[in-house]
Structure formats: structure tokens, C-alpha cells
C-alpha positions, 0 to 999 in steps of 0.5 A: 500500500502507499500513502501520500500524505498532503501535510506531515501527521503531527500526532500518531492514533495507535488508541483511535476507535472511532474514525469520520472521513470524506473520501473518494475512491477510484479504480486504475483507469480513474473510474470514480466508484464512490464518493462521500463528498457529494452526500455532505455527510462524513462516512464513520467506522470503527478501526480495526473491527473489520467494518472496512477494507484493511487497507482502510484500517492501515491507512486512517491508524495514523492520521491526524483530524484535517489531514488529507492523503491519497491511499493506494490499496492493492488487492490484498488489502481491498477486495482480492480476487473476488472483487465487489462486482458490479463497482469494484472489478477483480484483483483491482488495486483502488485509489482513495482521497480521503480526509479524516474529519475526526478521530475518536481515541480510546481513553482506556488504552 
């Protein structure tokens, strides 16, 4: 997976829980498969509880609220070889622009 990261994160979030982002994901050829943004609501998850594609989990763990990255998830960390038909093809290698808009930790870590 590569990330490129628009600004340095200041602060790692190895104890995050809950994560709120605006994203867009598009495949190789730049097809666009979803987006948040034009809904104006934030999609939210949990870290590390299988809600997500782990390159997802891996990607979001250290990031700081405001920061924006580029994410790019190859098949193993997305869908494999299965895909999500009819969007996302098989073996496909996705590409996210995300922003993370805010970060939950767990005070009991």
C-alpha cells in the first residue's frame, strides 16, 4: 500500500476507535466508484473491527483530524480476487482521497 500524505501527521492514533472521513475512491483507469463528498455527510467506522477494507484500517491508524492523503490499496488489502462486482472489478488495486474529519481515541488504552 502507499500513502501520500498532503501535510506531515503531527500526532500518531495507535488508541483511535472511532474514525469520520470524506473520501473518494477510484479504480486504475480513474473510474470514480464512490464518493462521500457529494452526500455532505462524513462516512464513520470503527478501526480495526473489520467494518472496512484493511487497507482502510492501515491507512486512517495514523492520521491526524484535517489531514488529507491519497491511499493506494492493492488487492490484498481491498477486495482480492473476488472483487465487489458490479463497482469494484477483480484483483483491482483502488485509489482513495480521503480526509479524516475526526478521530475518536480510546481513553482506556
Amino acid at each position: 500500500m502507499t500513502a501520500w500524505v498532503a501535510f506531515p501527521s503531527r500526532d500518531l492514533n495507535p488508541d483511535a476507535q472511532e474514525a469520520a472521513y470524506f473520501g473518494k475512491g477510484t479504480l486504475e483507469d480513474g473510474t470514480e466508484f464512490d464518493s462521500s463528498i457529494p452526500r455532505g455527510q462524513p462516512l464513520t467506522f470503527t478501526l480495526g473491527s473489520g467494518q472496512v477494507i484493511k487497507g482502510w484500517d492501515q491507512g486512517l491508524l495514523a492520521m491526524c483530524e484535517g489531514e488529507q492523503r491519497k491511499l493506494v490499496i492493492p488487492p490484498d488489502l481491498a477486495y482480492g480476487e473476488a472483487g465487489a462486482p458490479p463497482k469494484i472489478p477483480k484483483s483491482a488495486t483502488l485509489t482513495f482521497h480521503v480526509e479524516l474529519i475526526k478521530i475518536e481515541r480510546n481513553d482506556e488504552l
